[in-house]
N, C-alpha and C positions, 0 to 999 in steps of 0.2 A: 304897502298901502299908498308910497307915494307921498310926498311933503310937500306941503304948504302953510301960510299963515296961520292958518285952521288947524293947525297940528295940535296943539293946546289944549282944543276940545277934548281931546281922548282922557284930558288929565278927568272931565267932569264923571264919567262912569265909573273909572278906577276911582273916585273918590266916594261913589253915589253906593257903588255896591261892596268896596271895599270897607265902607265905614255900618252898612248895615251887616256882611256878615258879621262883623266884629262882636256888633248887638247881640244876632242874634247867640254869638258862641256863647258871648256871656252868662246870658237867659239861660242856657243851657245849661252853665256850670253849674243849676240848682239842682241837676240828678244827682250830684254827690250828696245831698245832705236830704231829700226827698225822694222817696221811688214813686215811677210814674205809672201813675193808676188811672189814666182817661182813655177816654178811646180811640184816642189821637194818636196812637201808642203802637209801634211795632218792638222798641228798646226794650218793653220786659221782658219780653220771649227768649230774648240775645243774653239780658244778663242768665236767665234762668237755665237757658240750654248752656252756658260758661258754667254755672254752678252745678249741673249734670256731669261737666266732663271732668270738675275737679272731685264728684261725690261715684259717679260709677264707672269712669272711664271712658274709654273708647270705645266704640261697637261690643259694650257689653250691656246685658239687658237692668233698665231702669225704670223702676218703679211709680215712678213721679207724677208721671201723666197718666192718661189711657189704662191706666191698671195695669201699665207697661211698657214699653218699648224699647228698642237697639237704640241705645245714644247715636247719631251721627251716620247713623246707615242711611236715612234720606237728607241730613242735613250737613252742608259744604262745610270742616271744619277750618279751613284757613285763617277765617278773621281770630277763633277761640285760639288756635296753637301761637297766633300772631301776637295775643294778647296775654298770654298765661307769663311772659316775664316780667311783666307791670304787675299782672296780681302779685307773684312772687315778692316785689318790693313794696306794695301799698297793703298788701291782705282784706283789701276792700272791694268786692264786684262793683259797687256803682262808681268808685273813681277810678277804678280801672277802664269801665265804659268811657266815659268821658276822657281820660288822660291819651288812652287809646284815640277817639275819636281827631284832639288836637293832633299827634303824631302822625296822623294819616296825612290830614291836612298840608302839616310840614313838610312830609317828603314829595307829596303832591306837587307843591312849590318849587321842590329844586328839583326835582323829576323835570318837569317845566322848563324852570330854567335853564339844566344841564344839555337835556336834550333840545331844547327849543334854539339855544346857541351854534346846535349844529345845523339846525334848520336854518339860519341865519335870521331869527328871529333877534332885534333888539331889546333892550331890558325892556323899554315901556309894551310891544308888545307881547314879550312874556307876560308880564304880569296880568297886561292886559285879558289874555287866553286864560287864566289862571283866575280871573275875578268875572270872567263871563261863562266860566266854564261851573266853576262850584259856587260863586256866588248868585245865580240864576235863583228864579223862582221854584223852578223844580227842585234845583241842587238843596236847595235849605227845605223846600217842603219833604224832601224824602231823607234826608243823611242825616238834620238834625232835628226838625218837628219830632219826623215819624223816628227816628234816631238807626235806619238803617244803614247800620257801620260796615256790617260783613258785604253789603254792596259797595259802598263809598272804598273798602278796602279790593275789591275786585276791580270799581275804577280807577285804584292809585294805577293799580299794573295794565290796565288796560292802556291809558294814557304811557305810559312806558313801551308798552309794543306797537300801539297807533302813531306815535311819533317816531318811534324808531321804523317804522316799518316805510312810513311818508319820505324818513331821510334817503333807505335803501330804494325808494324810490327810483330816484336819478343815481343810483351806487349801485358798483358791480356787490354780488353777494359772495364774501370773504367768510374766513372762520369767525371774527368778530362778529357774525352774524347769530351766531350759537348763544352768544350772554344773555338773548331773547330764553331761553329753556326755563331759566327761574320764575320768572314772572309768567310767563306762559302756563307755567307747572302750577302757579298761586292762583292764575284767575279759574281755574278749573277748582281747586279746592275751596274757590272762596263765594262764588254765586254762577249757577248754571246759567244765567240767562247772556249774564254780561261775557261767559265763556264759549257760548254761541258766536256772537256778536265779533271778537277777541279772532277766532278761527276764521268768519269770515273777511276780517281784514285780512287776514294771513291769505285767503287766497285770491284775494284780487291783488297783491304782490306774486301771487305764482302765476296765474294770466298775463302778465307780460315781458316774464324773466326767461331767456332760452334755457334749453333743455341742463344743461349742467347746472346752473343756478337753483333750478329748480327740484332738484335731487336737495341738496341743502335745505332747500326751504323746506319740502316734505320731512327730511329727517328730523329738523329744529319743530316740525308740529307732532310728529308722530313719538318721540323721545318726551315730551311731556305728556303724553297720554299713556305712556307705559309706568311713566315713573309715578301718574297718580291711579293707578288704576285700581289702588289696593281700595278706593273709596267709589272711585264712577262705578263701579263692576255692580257692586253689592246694591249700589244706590240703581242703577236699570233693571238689575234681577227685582227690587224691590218697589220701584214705582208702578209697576203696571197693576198687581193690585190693591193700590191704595186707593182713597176718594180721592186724591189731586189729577188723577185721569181727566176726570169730567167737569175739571175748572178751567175754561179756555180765558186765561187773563185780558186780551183784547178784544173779551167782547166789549166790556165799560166805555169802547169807543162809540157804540151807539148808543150811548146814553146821554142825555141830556138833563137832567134834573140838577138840582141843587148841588148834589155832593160833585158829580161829576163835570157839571159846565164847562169850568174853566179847564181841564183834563182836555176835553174832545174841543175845546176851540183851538188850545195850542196845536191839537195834533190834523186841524189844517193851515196853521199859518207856518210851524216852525219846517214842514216840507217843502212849503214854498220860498221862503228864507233859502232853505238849501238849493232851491233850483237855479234861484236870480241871481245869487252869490256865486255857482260855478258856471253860470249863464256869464258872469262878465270876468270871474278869473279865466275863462276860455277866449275870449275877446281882446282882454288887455294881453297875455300873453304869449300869444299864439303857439301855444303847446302841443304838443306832438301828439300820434293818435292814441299814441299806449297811455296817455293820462286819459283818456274819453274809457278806454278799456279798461281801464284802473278804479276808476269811480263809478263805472257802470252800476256795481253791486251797492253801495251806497244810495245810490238817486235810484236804483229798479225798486230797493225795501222800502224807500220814501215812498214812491208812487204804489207799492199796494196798501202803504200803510195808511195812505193819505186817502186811497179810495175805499180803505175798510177793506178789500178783499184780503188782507193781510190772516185775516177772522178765520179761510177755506184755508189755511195752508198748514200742514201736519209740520210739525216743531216750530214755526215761527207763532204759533196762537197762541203758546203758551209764554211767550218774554211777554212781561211788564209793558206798555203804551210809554209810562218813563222813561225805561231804558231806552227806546227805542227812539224816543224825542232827544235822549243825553247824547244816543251814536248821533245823530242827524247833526245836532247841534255841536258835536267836535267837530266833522268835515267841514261845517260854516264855517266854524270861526279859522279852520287851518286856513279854505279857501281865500278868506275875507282879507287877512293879514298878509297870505301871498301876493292879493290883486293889485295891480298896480294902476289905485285909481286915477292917477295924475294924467295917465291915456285919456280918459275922457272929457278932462277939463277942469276946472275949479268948481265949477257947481254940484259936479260928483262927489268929488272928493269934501264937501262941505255938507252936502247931502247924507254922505255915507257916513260924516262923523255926528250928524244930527240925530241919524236915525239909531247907532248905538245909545247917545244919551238916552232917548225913549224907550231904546229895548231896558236899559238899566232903571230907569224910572218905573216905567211900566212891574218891571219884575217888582222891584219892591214895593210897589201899590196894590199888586196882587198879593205879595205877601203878608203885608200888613191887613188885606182886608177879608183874603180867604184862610189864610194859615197862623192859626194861635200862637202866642208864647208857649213855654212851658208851666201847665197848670200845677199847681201843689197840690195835694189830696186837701179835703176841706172836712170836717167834723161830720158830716154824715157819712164819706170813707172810711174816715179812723172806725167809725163805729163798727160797721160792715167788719175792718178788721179785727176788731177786739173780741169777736165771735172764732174765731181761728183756734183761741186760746182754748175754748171748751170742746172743740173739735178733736175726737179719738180715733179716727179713720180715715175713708174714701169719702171727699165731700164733693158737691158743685153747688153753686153759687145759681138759681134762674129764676126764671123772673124778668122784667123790662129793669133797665135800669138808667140813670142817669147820665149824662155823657160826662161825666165826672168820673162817670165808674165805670169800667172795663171787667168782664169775668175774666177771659183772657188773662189780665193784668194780675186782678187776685190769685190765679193759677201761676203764676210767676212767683209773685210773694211769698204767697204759703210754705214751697218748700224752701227755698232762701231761707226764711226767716223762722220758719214754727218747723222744717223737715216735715212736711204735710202731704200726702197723696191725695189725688183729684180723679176722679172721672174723667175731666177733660181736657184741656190744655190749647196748644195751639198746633196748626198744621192738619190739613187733611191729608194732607199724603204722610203721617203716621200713622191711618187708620183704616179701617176695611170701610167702604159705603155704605153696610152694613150698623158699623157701629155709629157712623156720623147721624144715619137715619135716626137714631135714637137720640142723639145727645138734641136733634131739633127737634126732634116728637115732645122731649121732655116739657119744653117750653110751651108746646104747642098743649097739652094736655091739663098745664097749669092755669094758660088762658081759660079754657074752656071746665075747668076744674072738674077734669074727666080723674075721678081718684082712684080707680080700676088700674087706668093705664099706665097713671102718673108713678104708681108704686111699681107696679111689673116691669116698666120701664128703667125705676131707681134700681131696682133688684137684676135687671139683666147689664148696666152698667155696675153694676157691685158698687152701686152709692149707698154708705150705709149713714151722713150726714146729707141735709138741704139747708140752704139758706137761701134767705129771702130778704125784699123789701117792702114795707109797708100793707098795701092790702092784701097782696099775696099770703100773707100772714095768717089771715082766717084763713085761706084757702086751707093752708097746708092743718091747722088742726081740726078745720070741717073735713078734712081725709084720714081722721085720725093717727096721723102719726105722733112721735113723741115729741112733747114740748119739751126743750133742753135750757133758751136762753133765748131774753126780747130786750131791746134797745128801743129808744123814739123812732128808729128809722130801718131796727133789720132782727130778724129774728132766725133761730137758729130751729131746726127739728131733726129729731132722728128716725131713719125708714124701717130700723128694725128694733123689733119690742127688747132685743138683748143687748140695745147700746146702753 
């Protein structure tokens, strides 16, 4: 980056975003003692599919959900095999989530720092990459809000072979280039999207390595797809027909409303961040053509992603807007720390350390204003739950509900805690489009207190439990089914007259 007077500045974001994740880890340490039942909520699906793999195993059929399904045939097991030695010594899923969650963190850090020193990166900008990288707005809205760890664990190893991959950059490629196989081997077991993402680093390293090198590089990507393929194989025999076919994750870039705003504004600015930033590390350095040919693929995914055409392209429609703003957002910051703003003067270089502080500020202004703490269940939850207990079968939970309350969430609970089977659970790509059609018909039928369809419907999901909130309540006994159990706020029916 170049030193001057100004140098100082940098201590202000390392402290600005350093001292908020801290915050929010903390907040977080209340899923040990609280399970999260809001809607803000991807972390119960995670404990609950952990507590699958220690109740049915591995790719063996379980009960839980859907009236069924293969534990782990479409879901990446990395982060659970990751975490199953912390159960071992806690015997608790939710402090294992979290205990888990801090250890990723950790080695995140000397990941960083081990490999950032061969980069010749300095401690401060180590750290620095390391608090603009997971301390960002996205990074705490997705790894700890939403509590997706089996990504956050995909991007410890990501950042492991992205860094290592930037050093072989300017290095010839030796056998030492083979220690990539592990982590290679993890990001593919641990989130498909960021294992996309991982491979195509890998080949803008094979675009500018002659032909020997490049034998190596092939073997070091092609030896971790063999070695995990006891899970890819089953998972592409099994995704085509499930309903995650016809979920294109980047469409939400055209959206604009409340939930999404802040989503689709970042994903035109943090593209442009990456352009002006290898705009002037191409400038101050005057780097050879093979780094233009090396980054190409990085800055071509910016610009379809940035123009939305990202939306027409067969496997890139399906990664996350996220993840795709986290890959943009490493090349920056590698770029940013490479630059050697001191080329352009002092006013760059005072420029460039202002406009961090704001990125850091900014981040946590957005997170404080769009992204919640971690909520506790509140007494109208509890109640909902305490209907579990008179529950003897296949329930689901519909109806509108609270943003306190998640069904999703409850379908996590239940078998946790009560060993409970559900109708429905989480993921469309455990289910036929078929069966999805139904689990939203059900709602849809309740609104309209269509009690024909509502019950044909309960009965071809094999729901032999409903629960409900509040007015819903008459609904379900103007459709005669059986009254079992009513609370102030949730009431329990059964869909067949032999429960």
């Amino acid at each position: 980056m170049g030193s001057n007077k100004s140098g100082w500045l940098l201590y202000i974001p390392i402290l600005v975003l350093g001292a908020y994740l801290l915050i929010r880890l903390i907040d977080q340490s209340k899923i040990m003692w609280f399970f999260p039942l809001d809607t803000t909520n991807d972390m119960s699906s995670y404990m609950a599919q952990f507590y699958f793999l220690l109740k049915c195993g591995y790719h063996n059929l379980c009960p839980y959900w859907y009236n069924g399904f293969i534990a782990f045939e479409l879901t990446p097991p990395g982060w659970y095999f990751f975490a199953l030695p912390i159960y071992w010594l806690t015997k608790d899923i939710q402090v294992t989530f979290y205990i888990s969650l801090i250890v990723i963190y950790v080695l995140a850090f000397l990941g960083i720092f081990l490999i950032g020193r061969l980069l010749k990166f300095s401690i401060l900008q180590r750290l620095l990459f390391f608090l603009l990288f997971f301390g960002n707005a996205i990074a705490i809205g997705n790894f700890i809000r939403l509590g997706r760890v089996p990504e956050l664990f995909a991007w410890l190893n990501f950042l492991i072979i992205g860094l290592a991959v930037l050093y072989y950059k300017d290095k010839p490629i030796g056998l030492s280039f083979f220690w990539l196989i592990p982590p290679l081997s993890i990001v593919i077991l641990s989130h498909q999207t960021v294992a996309i993402l991982a491979g195509i680093m890998i080949m803008s390293l094979f675009f500018i390595k002659h032909s020997a090198e490049r034998i190596k590089i092939a073997l070091c990507a092609l030896l971790p797809l063999g070695l995990t393929s006891f899970w890819w194989l089953p998972y592409l025999k099994s995704f085509g027909g499930s309903a995650g076919v016809g979920l294109v994750l980047t469409e939400t870039l055209l959206r604009f409303d409340r939930a999404y705003i802040a989503q689709t504004l970042a994903a035109f600015i943090i593209p442009v961040i990456l352009w002006l930033v290898f705009y002037m590390y191409w400038k101050s350095n005057n780097r050879p053509l093979k780094d233009l040919v090396f980054f190409s693929l990085p800055l071509l995914l910016s610009l379809l992603f940035f123009t939305r055409l990202i939306i027409l392209i067969p496997l890139l429609k399906y990664i996350y807007p996220d993840v795709y703003m986290l890959y943009f957002l490493f090349f920056a910051l590698f770029l940013f720390l490479k630059t050697d703003f001191s080329l352009f003067g002092k006013r760059i270089i005072l420029l460039a350390h202002i406009m961090l502080i704001l990125f850091a500020v900014a981040s946590v202004a957005v997170n404080a204003l769009h992204t919640p703490g971690f909520i506790t269940p509140g007494e109208s939850v509890q109640e909902v739950l305490s209907l579990l207990g008179r529950v003897n079968g296949t329930f689901l939970l519909i109806g509108a509900t609270p943003s306190t309350l998640y069904a999703n969430a409850v379908y996590s609970y239940a078998p946790i805690y009560h060993g409970l089977f559900t109708s429905g659970g989480w993921y469309t790509t455990l289910i036929t489009p078929e069966y999805y059609n139904h689990l939203v018909s059900i709602n849809n039928y309740l609104d309209e207190a269509d009690c024909g369809s509502l019950i044909s419907t309960a009965n071809f999901l094999n729901t032999s439990y409903l629960i409900t909130l509040n007015n819903y309540c008459s609904t379900l006994g103007a459709c005669g089914l059986s009254y079992i159990d009513k609370n102030s706020n949730a009431c329990l029916y059964g869909v067949k007259q032999n429960v």
